[in-house]
N, C-alpha and C positions, 0 to 999 in steps of 0.2 A: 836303693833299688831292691834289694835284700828284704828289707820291712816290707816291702808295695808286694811282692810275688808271696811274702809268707801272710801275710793278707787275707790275698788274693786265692792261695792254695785253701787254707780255713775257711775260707768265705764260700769257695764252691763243695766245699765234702761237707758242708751243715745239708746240700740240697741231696747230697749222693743217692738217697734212699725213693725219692720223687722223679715220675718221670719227667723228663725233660721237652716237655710241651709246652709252649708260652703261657697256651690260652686256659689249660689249667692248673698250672704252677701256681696260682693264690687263692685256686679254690678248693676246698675239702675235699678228699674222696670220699664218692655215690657211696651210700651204704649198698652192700648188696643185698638185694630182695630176697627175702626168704619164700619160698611158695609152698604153703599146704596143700595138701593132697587134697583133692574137692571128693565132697560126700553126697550121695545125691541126696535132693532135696525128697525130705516128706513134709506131707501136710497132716496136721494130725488132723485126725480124725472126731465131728463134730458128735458130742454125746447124743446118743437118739433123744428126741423130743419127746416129753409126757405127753400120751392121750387121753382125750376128759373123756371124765367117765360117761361111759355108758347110758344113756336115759332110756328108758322103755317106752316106745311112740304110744304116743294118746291115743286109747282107741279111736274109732270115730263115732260113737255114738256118745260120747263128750264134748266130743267136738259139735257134733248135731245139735245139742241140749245147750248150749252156751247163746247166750242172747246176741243177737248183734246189734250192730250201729241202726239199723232201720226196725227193731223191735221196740226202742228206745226212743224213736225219733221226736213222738207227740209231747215226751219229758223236755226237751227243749236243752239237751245237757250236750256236752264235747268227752271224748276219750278224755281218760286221766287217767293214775295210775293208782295200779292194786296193792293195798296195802295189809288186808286180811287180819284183820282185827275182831276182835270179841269172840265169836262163836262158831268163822267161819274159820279160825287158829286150828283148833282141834279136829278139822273135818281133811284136811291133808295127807292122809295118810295110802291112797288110793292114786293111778294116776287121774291127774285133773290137769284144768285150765282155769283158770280167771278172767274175767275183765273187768274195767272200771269207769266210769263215766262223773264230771264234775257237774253241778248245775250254775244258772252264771250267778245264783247266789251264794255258792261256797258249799253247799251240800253234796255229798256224795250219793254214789249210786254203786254196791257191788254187785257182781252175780259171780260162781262156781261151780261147776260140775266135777264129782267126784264118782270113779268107779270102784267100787268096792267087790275084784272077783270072788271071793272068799266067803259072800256072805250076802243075804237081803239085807238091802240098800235101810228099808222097812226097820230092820232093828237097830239101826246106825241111829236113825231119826229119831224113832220109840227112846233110846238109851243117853239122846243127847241130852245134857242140861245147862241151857244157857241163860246167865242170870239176868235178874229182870223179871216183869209180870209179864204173864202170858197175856198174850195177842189174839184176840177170837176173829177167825176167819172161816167162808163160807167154804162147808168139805167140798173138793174139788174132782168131779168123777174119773176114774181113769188112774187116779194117784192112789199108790198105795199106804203111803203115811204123809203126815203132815202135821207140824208145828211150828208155830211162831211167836217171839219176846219183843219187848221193846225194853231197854235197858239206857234211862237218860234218854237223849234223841236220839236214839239209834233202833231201830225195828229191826229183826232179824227174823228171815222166814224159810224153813226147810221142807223140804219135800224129797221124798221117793218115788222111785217107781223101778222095779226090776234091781238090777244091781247098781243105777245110779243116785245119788242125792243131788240136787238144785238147791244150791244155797244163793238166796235174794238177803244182802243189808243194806238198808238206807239209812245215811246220816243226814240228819235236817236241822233246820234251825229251833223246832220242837218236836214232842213226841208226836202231835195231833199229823203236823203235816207227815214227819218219816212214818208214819202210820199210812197215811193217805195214799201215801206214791206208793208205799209197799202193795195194798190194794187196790190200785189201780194195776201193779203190772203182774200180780196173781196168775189172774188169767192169760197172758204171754208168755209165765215161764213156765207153769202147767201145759200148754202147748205146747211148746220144745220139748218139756221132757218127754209128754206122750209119743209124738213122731220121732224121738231118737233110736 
C-alpha cells in the first residue's frame, strides 16, 4: 500500500505547476496576445499627375481656310487620315490643321493650313522647294503667291495669302489624273483661303 500512495504522491506533483481545471488540464496554455500600440493610418499621398503640354489654339482663320467634307464632296472621296508627306513635311512649323480624304480608288486627297505670325505667308511659298517638275496652273486673283510640283503621282499645290499658306496634295494612281483633281479643286481652296 506504501508503493500505490508513493505512486500516487509522484503522480500528482508532475501536475503541481497546472491549474487544476478538468477541461484544460490537456490542453496547452493560450499564448498571451501581445498588442501593438495602433498608429493612425496614413494614406500616402498620390504623386501629382503630369500636364500635357500646352498647345497654342489654332487661330481661326486656319480653321476658316481648311476645306471641309462638303467642299470635297463632287471628288466622291470619305475622310481618311493625314499623313503629310513630301512638301506638306516642311510646311509645319506655324500653328496649322490638316485634313484628309481617300478616293474609293485608293488615292488620296490632303489639304493644310499653316499660319505663319512672324512673316508673309508669300515668302514661305516663294522659298519653298518641293522636288519634282513644276505644275503650271492658272494665277489665281486674290492669292498672293502660288506654286505647285508633281513628283511621281503626287501633285503638290501651295498658295498664300496674308499670313497663311494652303497646302493641296493629291496622290493618284498617275500624275495626269493627281494633276487633274489638284485643278479641279484650285479654285475651292483659293476660296477658303480668300474668305479666311
Amino acid at each position: 500500500m506504501l508503493a500505490v500512495a508513493t505512486v500516487a504522491l509522484f503522480g500528482l506533483s508532475g501536475c503541481a505547476d497546472r491549474p487544476n481545471d478538468l477541461d484544460t488540464y490537456y490542453d496547452d496554455p493560450a499564448p498571451t496576445p501581445t498588442v501593438e500600440p495602433t498608429r493612425p493610418s496614413v494614406k500616402p499621398q498620390a504623386a501629382p499627375l503630369p500636364l500635357p503640354p500646352t498647345q497654342a489654339p489654332v487661330p481661326a482663320a486656319v480653321s476658316a481656310a481648311l476645306l471641309t467634307d462638303e467642299d470635297v464632296a463632287e471628288e466622291e472621296v470619305v475622310p481618311g487620315e493625314s499623313t503629310m508627306s513630301g512638301c506638306l513635311t516642311g510646311l509645319t512649323r506655324g500653328p496649322s490643321r490638316s485634313v484628309a480624304w481617300s478616293y474609293p480608288s485608293g488615292s488620296t486627297l490632303e489639304h493644310q493650313v499653316t499660319e505663319y505670325p512672324d512673316r508673309d505667308a508669300s515668302d514661305v511659298v516663294t522659298r519653298a522647294d518641293c522636288a519634282g517638275k513644276k505644275l503650271t496652273l492658272t494665277k489665281l486673283p486674290g492669292i498672293d503667291a502660288q506654286r505647285a510640283w508633281c513628283a511621281g503621282t503626287t501633285c503638290t499645290v501651295l498658295l498664300a495669302k496674308g499670313k497663311l499658306v494652303s497646302a493641296l496634295s493629291v496622290t493618284a494612281g498617275t500624275e495626269a489624273r493627281a494633276a487633274d483633281a489638284a485643278r479641279r479643286l484650285l479654285p475651292i481652296v483659293a476660296q477658303r483661303l480668300r474668305s479666311a
